[in-house]
C-alpha positions, -999 to 999 in steps of 0.1 A, spaced: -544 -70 399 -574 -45 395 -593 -24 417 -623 -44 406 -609 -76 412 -591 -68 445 -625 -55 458 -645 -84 445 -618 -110 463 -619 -88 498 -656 -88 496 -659 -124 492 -637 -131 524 -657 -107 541 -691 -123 530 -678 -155 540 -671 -146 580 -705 -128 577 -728 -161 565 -722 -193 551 -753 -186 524 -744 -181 489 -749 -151 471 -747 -136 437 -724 -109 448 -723 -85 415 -692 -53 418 -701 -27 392 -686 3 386 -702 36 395 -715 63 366 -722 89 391 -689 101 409 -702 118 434 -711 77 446 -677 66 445 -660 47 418 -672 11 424 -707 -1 441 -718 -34 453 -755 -52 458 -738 -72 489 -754 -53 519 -789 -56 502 -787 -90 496 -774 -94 532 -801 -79 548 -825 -107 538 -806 -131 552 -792 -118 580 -826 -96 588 -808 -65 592 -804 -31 581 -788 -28 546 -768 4 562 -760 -13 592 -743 -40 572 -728 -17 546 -708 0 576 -697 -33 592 -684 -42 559 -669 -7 551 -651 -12 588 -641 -43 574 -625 -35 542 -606 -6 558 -591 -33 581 -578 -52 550 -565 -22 533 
């Protein structure tokens, strides 16, 4: 399996304990290493729903992954 598609599948488990609203969760990869080699719009699209802080939900999702992994 790929990177991509590993990440995608975590992030859609993740994003399902999270809220039971769809999204259009798009996993790109980076063209700036010094950002890491994939990125995601999830948190940002979060925020809206969840009214929170696209940083605060990028690190719960972060804590997350690294459970996972």
């Amino acid at each position: 399996m790929q990177a991509r598609q590993l990440i995608t599948q975590n992030l859609e488990l993740i994003v399902r304990n999270i809220t039971k609203e769809q999204i259009d969760m798009q996993v790109s990869i980076s063209e700036r290493i010094e950002n890491g080699d994939y990125y995601s719009n999830v948190a940002l699209q979060l925020a809206s729903i969840l009214k929170k802080k696209p940083l605060d939900i990028a690190y719960k999702i972060k804590d997350e992954l690294e459970k996972v992994s």
